[in-house]
C-alpha positions, 0 to 999 in steps of 0.5 A: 441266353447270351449264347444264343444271342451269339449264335444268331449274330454270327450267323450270314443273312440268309441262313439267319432269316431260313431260321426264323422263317422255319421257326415261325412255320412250325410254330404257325401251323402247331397254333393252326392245327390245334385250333382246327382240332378244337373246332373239329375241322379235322382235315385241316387240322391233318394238313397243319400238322403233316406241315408241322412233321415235315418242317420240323424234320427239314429244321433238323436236316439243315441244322445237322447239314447246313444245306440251305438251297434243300431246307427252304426249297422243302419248305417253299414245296410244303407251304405250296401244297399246304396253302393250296389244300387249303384253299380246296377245303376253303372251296377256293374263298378270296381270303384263302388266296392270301398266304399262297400270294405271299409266299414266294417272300420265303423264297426271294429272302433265303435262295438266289435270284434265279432259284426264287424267280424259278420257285416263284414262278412254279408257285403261281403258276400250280395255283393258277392251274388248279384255280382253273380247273376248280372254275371250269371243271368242278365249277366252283362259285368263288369270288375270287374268280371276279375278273376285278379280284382275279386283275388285282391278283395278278396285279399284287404277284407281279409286285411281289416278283418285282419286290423279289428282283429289286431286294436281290440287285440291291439290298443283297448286292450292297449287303454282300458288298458290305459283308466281304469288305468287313471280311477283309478288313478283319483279314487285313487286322489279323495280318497286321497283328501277325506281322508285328507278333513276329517282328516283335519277336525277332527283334526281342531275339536280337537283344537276347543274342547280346546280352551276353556280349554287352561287355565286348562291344561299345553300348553307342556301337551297339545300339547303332547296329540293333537301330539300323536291324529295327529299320530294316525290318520296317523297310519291308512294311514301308514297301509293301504300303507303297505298293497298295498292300500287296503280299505279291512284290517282286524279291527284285525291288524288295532288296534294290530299295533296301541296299539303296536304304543301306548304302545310304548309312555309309558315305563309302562309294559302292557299286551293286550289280544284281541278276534276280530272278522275277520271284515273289514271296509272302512278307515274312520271307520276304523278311527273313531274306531281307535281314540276311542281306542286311547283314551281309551287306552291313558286315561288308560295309564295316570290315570288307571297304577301303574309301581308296578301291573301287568297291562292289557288292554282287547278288544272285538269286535264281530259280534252278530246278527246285531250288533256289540258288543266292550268292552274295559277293563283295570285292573287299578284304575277304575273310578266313573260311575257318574264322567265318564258319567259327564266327559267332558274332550276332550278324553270323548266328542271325545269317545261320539262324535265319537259313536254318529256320527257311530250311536252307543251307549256307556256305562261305567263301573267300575268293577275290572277297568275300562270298556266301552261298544260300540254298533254298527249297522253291516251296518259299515262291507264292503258288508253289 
């Protein structure tokens, strides 16, 4: 039971109410043909049941291929026909007009606006025609073909078309409005959960990286790096809030404003010159990129500066024939090759770690200072 109940609540309006009309189909005209078998009315009793066959069959075709504009058009046809047979057999009695009246609603609950106006009107119009032909042909006395019941017929179609216009601008529009905000809340609830799970991850790799060196470093110096990693790590949601929410922020402000954030750790004077192209990632590169240049830029500012010399930071970063080429450059005290490509300290194995995992490759250079070359796959880019 509770499975079922589970079923119909996950189901979206219309294809919830296609159910509930094609089992009260069924089920309305099983009850009907067994009471007009009880009662030997045997050609009603043959209409109910051939609608009961083929309702069932285009249940089963629309649970099977989910293909709501086919079952409700089928079932919309065979109720047409079925009413207006009964109304023949009836020999066109006023009380036989009041399903054929009402059954466009099957339509304007289950298909689009322009579908159920069409259905509609091709409803109405194989009633009016056989109607006239029953009145003028076969010159049948109904009546429902008084001038006063034939007005407020058409009198209760027009309402019921009118009903079907303002359920579709209204109540449809505001339910779909509805429905696609909740969708992407519940988008924006499992971005938010998958941002954390990953943050919470590498900052849980930080640590396990230092456990092993706890009796290297100083505890105070220490926790002073892995604080300053944690806040790099929230810069980019901070910037991404900022900006509305949105995944398309330039790579280009991204990295101005966290250096900005970087640099204002340090009371060195410090120059930055950056030549980035206009490029765009999704948050986690985004992230990922961004605790490279942490790093990078915090090992410049504890080993590479002296306060006396006019300090510099240069960063590249351009798209080139399928690959992106970064360079990042300081004029400071430079560093070994072999010391830097030897190094294990955690900012180095993160540096590496991180390129490996974007699919990247490193290099390291000491030319004038200290230089690192990082190549990229462009499949990184938004809409590649």
């Amino acid at each position: 039971m509770f499975t079922v109940v589970k079923y119909f609540k996950s189901l979206p309006l219309k294809e919830l109410l296609a159910h509930l009309l094609f089992s009260f189909a069924v089920v309305l005209n099983a009850i009907s043909a067994l009471f007009d078998l009880t009662y030997e009315r045997y050609s009603f009793a043959i209409v109910q049941s051939s609608a009961v066959v083929i309702n069932s069959l285009l249940l089963v075709h629309y649970l099977k291929y989910r293909n709501l504009r086919f079952a409700t058009f089928g079932l919309s046809i065979v109720y047409s026909v079925e009413m207006q047979l009964i109304m023949y057999f009836e020999e066109f009695a006023l009380y036989s007009y009041f399903f054929p009246l009402f059954l466009p609603l099957i339509a304007y609950l289950t298909l689009s606006l322009k579908e159920s106006t069409i259905m509609t009107l091709l409803h109405y119009t194989s009633v009016i025609i056989l109607s006239l032909y029953a009145y003028f042909v076969w010159q049948v006395e109904s009546e429902m073909f008084q001038a006063s019941v034939v007005y407020g017929y058409m009198l209760s179609a027009c309402f019921i078309i009118l009903f079907g216009l303002f359920y579709h601008l209204t109540i449809v529009d505001a339910y779909y409005k509805l429905f696609e905000n909740n969708l992407k809340h519940e988008l924006a609830l499992g971005e938010i959960h998958h941002r954390l799970r990953n943050n919470l991850s590498l900052i849980s790799s930080m640590f396990g990286m230092q456990m092993h060196r706890h009796d290297k470093e100083d505890i105070q110096s220490l926790i002073d790096k892995n604080r300053t990693r944690i806040e790099t790590i929230a810069s980019i949601q901070d910037t991404l809030y900022r900006e509305g929410q949105k995944e398309e922020i330039t790579f280009e402000r991204y990295i101005d404003e966290l250096i900005d954030h970087l640099l204002s750790l340090s009371e060195l004077p410090i120059k930055v010159k950056m030549k980035i192209d206009k490029l765009y990632f999704n948050a986690q590169v985004m992230q990922q990129l961004g605790s490279i240049i942490h790093e990078l830029v915090t090992n410049s500012l504890k080993y590479a500066f002296d306060p006396k010399n006019n300090n510099m930071i240069e960063l590249t970063f351009h798209l080139k024939e399928d690959k992106l080429y970064f360079t990042y450059r300081d004029n400071g005290k430079g560093c070994e090759r072999e010391k830097l490509d030897q190094s294990h300290s955690l900012g180095s194995e993160l540096i590496k770690l991180t390129v490996k995992e974007l699919g990247g490759e490193i290099s390291f250079e000491n030319n004038g200072g200290f230089i690192c070359h990082i190549t990229l796959p462009s499949s990184h880019l938004l809409g590649s």
